[in-house]
C-alpha positions in Angstrom: 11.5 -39.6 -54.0 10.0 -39.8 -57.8 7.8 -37.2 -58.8 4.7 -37.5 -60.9 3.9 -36.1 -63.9 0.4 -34.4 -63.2 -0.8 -35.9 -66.4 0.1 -39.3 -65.1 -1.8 -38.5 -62.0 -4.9 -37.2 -63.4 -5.4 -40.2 -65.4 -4.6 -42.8 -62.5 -7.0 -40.6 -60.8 -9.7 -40.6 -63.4 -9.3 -44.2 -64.0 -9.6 -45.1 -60.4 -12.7 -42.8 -59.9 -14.1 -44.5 -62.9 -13.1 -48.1 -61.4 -15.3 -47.3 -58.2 -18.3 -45.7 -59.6 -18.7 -48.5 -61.5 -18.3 -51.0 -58.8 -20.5 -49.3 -56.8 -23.2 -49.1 -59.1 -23.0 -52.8 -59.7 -23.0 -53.3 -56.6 -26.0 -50.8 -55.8 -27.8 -52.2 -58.6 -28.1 -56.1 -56.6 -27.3 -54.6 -53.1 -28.9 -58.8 -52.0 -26.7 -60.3 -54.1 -23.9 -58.5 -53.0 -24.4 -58.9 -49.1 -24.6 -62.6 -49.8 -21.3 -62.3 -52.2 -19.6 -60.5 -49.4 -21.2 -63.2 -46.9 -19.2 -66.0 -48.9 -16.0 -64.3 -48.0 -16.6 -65.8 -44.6 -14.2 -62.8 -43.1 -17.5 -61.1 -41.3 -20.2 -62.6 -38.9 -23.3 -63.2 -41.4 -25.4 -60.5 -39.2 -22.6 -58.3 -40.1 -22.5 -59.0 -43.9 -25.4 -56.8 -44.5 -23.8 -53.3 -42.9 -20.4 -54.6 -44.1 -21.9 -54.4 -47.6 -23.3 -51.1 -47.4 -19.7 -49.5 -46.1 -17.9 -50.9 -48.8 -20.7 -49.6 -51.5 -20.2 -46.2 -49.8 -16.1 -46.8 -49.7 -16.4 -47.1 -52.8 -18.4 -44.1 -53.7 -16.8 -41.8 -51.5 -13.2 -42.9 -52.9 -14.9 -42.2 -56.3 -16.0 -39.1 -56.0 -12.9 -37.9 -53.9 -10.4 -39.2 -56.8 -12.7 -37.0 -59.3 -12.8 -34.0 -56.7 -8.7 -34.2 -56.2 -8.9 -35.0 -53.0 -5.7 -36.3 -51.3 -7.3 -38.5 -48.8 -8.9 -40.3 -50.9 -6.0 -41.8 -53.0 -5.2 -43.4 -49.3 -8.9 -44.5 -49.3 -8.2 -46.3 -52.9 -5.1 -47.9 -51.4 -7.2 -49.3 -48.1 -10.3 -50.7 -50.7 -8.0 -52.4 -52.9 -5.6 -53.6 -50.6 -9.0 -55.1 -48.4 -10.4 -56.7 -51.5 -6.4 -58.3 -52.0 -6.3 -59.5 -48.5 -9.9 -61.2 -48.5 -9.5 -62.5 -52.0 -5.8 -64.1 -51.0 -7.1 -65.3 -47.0 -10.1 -67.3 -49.5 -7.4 -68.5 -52.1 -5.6 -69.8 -49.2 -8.7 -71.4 -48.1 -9.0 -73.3 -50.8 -11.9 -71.3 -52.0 -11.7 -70.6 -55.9 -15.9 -71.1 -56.3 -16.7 -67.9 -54.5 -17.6 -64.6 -57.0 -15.4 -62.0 -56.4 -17.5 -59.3 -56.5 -16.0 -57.2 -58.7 -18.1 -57.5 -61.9 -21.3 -57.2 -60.5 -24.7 -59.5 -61.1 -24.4 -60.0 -64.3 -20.7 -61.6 -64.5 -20.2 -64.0 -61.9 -16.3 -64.4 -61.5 -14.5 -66.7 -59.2 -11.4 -66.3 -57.3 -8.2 -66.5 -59.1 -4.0 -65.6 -59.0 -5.3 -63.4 -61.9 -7.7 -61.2 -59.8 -4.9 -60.6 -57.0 -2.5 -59.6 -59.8 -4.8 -57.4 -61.1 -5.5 -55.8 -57.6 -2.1 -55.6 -57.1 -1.5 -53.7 -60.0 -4.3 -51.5 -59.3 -3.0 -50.9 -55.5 0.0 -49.9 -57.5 -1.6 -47.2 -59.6 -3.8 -46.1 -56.9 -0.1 -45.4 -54.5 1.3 -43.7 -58.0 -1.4 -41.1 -56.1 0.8 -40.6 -53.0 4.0 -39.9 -54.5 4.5 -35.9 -55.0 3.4 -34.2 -58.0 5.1 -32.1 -60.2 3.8 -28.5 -60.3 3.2 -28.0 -64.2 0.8 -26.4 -66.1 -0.9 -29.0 -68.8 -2.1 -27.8 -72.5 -4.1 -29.3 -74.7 -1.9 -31.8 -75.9 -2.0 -33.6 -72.7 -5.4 -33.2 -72.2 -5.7 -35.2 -75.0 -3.4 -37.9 -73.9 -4.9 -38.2 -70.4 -8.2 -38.7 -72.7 -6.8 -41.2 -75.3 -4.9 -42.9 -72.2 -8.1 -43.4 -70.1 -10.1 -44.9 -73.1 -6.8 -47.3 -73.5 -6.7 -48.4 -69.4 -10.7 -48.7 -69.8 -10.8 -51.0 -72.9 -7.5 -53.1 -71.6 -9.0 -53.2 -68.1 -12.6 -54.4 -69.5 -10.8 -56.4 -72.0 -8.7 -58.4 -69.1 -12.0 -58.5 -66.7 -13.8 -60.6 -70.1 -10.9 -62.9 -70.4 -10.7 -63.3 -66.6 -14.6 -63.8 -66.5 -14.9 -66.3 -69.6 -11.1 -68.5 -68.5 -13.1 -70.9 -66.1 -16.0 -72.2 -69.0 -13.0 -71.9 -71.9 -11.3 -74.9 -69.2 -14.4 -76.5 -68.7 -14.8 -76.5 -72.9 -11.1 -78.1 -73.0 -12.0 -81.0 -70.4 
């Protein structure tokens, strides 16, 4: 089995914590908006969409703050939150349901269903299992300190930058038509 270089880990870690913070304050922010995004989904009864919401928000900030503590389980609890958000984004793709918001960029950047956002939460299931795989036991210095800093800012700035594209792809068609 490979093992991972703990600066590797730290910043899949860091990254991941970072991803569902954010989420979870977007989605804390318009907790209405997101009961009725998660409601669109059509996976839960609609009385349940409500209490379905609130223990994803809290998934979310409990995997979070566990990734940032270095706690084990919750590298599992990434895997189970992206690979849910995967399986209802692909069940509504299958559907034929490319209108619905994803939920993943919170009330102010609506973003429908695409191959793109399973790709993307395929890759991200993939970082968040880099988690799982053993460590190696090493010491870091300040060198790698620095490149788990400079490589965080990169993942942010490429993930944001690929979630803007992604957002702004359906009116750049529409513009084309």
């Amino acid at each position: 089995m490979p093992v991972v270089d703990p600066a590797l880990s730290i910043t899949a870690a860091a990254g991941l914590a970072l991803l569902f913070l954010a989420a979870g304050v977007h989605k804390l922010r318009a907790p209405r908006l997101f009961v009725a995004t998660l409601a669109a989904y059509r996976l839960v009864p609609q009385s349940l969409a409500p209490v379905a919401a609130w223990l994803v928000m809290a998934g979310e900030f409990a995997v979070g703050i566990g990734l940032l503590a270095g706690v084990r389980i919750a590298a599992w609890g990434a895997v189970a939150l992206l690979a849910t958000y995967l399986l209802a984004m692909g069940i509504n793709l299958a559907r034929g349901r490319r209108d619905i918001d994803c939920g993943c960029s919170g009330p102010a950047a609506r973003q429908p269903l695409s191959g793109w956002l399973l790709a993307r939460n395929v890759a991200l299931t993939g970082v968040a299992g880099v988690l799982l795989l053993p460590h190696a036991e090493r010491v870091l210095g300040l060198w790698d300190w620095i490149v788990v800093a400079l490589a965080l800012i990169a993942a942010t700035l490429v993930y944001i930058a690929a979630n803007l594209l992604l957002a702004t792809a359906p009116r750049l068609q529409q513009l084309r038509s």
